[in-house]
Structures are given as C-alpha cells and as structure tokens.
N, C-alpha and C positions, 0 to 999 in steps of 0.2 A: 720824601717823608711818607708819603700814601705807600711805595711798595714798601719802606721796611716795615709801615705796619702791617703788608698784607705778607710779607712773610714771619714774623711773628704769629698773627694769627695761624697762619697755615701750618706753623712749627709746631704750636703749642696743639692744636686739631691733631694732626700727625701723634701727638704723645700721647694723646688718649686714647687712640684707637691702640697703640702700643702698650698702652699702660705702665710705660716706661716714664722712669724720673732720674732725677739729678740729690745729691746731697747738697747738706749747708758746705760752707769753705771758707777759711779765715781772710785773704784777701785772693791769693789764685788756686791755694793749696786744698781741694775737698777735706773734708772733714766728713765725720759719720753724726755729725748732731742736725736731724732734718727740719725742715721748717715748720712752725705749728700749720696742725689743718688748716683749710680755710683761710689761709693767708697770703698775703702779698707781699715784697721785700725790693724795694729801690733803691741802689747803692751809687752814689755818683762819686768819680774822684777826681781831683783835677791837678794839673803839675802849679805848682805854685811858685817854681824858677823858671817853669817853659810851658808858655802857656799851651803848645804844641799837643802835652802829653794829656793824652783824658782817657778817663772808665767809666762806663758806662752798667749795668746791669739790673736786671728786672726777674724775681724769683715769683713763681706760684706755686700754690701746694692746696689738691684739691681733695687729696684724699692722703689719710691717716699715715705719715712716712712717704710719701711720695713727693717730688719738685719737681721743676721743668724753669731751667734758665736761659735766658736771652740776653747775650753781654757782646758790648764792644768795644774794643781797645781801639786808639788810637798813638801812633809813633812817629816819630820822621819818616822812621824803615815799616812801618805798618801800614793797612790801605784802610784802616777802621769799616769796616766791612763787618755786619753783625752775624754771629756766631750762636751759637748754645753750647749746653751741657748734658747730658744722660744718665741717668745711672738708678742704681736702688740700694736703699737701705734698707739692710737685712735687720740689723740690731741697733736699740740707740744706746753709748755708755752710761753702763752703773756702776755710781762712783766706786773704787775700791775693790769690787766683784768684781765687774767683765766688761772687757774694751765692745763700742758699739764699731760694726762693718759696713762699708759701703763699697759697691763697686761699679762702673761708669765705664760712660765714656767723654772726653774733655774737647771745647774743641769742635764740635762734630761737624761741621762745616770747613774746616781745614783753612780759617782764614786769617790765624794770628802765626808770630814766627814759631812759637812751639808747636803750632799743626795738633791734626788729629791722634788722638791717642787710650788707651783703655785703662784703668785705673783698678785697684785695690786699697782699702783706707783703715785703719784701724786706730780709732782715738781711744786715749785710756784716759781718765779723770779720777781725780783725787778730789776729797772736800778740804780746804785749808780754811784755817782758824784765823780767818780777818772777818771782821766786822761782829756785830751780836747773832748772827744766826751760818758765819762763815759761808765761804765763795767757791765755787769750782774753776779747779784748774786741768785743762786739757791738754796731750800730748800727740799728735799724731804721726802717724808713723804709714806710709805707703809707698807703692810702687804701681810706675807707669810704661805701659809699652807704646811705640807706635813713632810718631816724628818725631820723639825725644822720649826717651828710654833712661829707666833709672830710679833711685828713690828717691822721696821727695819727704821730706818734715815740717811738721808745722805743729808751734806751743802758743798756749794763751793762758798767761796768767794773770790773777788780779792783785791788784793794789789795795783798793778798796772796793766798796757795794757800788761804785760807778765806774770804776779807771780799772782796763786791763792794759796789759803789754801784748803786744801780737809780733810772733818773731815766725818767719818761716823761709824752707828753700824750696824752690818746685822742681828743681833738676835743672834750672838754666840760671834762675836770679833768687837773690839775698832778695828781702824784706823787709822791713822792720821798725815798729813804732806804736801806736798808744789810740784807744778808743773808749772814749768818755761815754757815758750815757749824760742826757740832759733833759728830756720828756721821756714819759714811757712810749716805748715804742721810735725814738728820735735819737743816733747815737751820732757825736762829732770822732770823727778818726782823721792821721796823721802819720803819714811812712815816708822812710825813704825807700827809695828801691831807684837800681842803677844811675845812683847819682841824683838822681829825682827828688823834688819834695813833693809829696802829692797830698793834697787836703782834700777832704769832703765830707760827706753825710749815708748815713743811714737809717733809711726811713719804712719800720715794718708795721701791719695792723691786719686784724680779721678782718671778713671779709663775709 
C-alpha cells in the first residue's frame, strides 16, 4: 500500500513540474470535458458477476483545464498494477458552436492489455430539450496510436436532469450502460463491458 502511494505521489510531482494533464473520459474512452479546478474525482467499479474484475481511479485538477489520473484495472489477464493518464486540453465543447480537443497520452506506464498510447479527442455537444432548462449531450470522436491503434468513440446522453446513457468503444471493447446522479457531486453507474456487469460510484468535490 505504502509504495503505490509513494508512486502516486511521485507521478502526480512528476506532472507538475511537466505541467502536463490528462482529460475527463466517459469510462476508458478521453473525452475533451476537463475536470473543474481545484477538484478531486474517485471512480470505483466493481464486476458484480466476477468479483475478480475491478477499477479503480483517482482524478485531480489543480489548475484551470489541466488533470493528472491515477487508475488501476484489475483482470484475470491483468496484473492490476497502477497506471495514469496525460494529456491537455486545448478547448472545452460549446454547445452547437465548436467541438472542445484534447490530446494525451493513455496508459503511460504500459501496464494494462491496451498498453501505452497517445491520443486525439474531439467531443461535440448538443443542448437537448429534456427537463425545464434541458441537458447536454456529448459525442466523441478520436484517435489513438501506440499498443493499440485506431479510433475510438464514445456518447453520453441524457434521459433526464439525473440519468444518462454512456455508450462507448476504445479500439478493443464495447461498453455500455447508465449513470444516475444521487447527491451532488455522488453519481451511481452500471456497464456492461466484455460480458461483465460492473457497478460502482462516482465521487467528485472542490478542493
């Protein structure tokens, strides 16, 4: 426990002096919507037919469009060994106007089966007429090079002012399923992904 948190520490150090970050991302897929300043973001998921499979991730964001993530899968075929993510966001999307960009690097430890790889992200969002002051829906649209090459997609649309759909591909796996809000700042989510049920939570707040 002590070293992963002394490499966390040492990861997140390492980024400042780089001034490098990471974007938001729907479940693996980056998206270009970055985390608010000053915020924290813990995502836990867990298999709920195998209790085997688990995700882990931990976001900060210390300055204005910048992140820095710390995530760990665990598989049968995985060694759950903790990772991060890199990257910047150039643009965040306005609705209808102009898709927000991010580009990265995914991965950067080389320690899940997709491996290390460098990214391009373009999300376009719409405003849709649910609820009394309507919902934004996101489309993303990118491309990754590196231990797995190829485009990747990922939409999030809402239902209502609490329930979206989260549908996405990363260039190796399907996705796909549903994310409640239920506190502010407290979201329940629910996928399947390769045959998987995975439940968890999403837990963000200033800082």
């Amino acid at each position: 426990m002590s070293a992963l948190v002394g490499r966390i520490i040492g990861s997140f150090c390492a980024l400042v002096v780089a001034g490098v970050a990471s974007a938001d991302r729907l479940v693996n897929v980056p998206t270009a919507r970055p985390l608010s300043t000053n915020a924290i973001r813990f995502e836990y998921l867990g298999g709920l037919n195998n209790s085997t499979a688990e995700e882990q991730f931990v976001a900060f964001s210390v300055l204005s469009g910048l992140e820095f993530e710390v995530r760990r899968r665990i598989r049968p075929d995985e060694n759950g060994r903790s990772t991060f993510d890199l990257g910047y966001n150039i643009l965040s999307p306005v609705a209808s106007t102009a898709p927000g960009i991010s580009v990265g690097v995914l991965d950067g430890l080389g320690e899940t089966l997709d491996g290390r790889r460098a990214f391009i992200a373009l999300t376009f969002r719409e405003l849709l007429d649910i609820g009394e002051v309507g919902e934004s829906g996101d489309v993303t649209l990118g491309y990754q090079t590196g231990s797995l090459s190829g485009l990747f997609v990922g939409i999030s649309l809402p239902f209502s002012g609490r329930t979206r759909m989260i549908v996405e591909h990363n260039g190796a796996r399907l996705t796909s399923g549903f994310e409640t809000n239920l506190l502010k700042g407290l979201d329940a989510r629910l996928f399947i992904q390769d045959q998987l049920l995975l439940g968890g939570i999403s837990f963000s707040r200033k800082f």
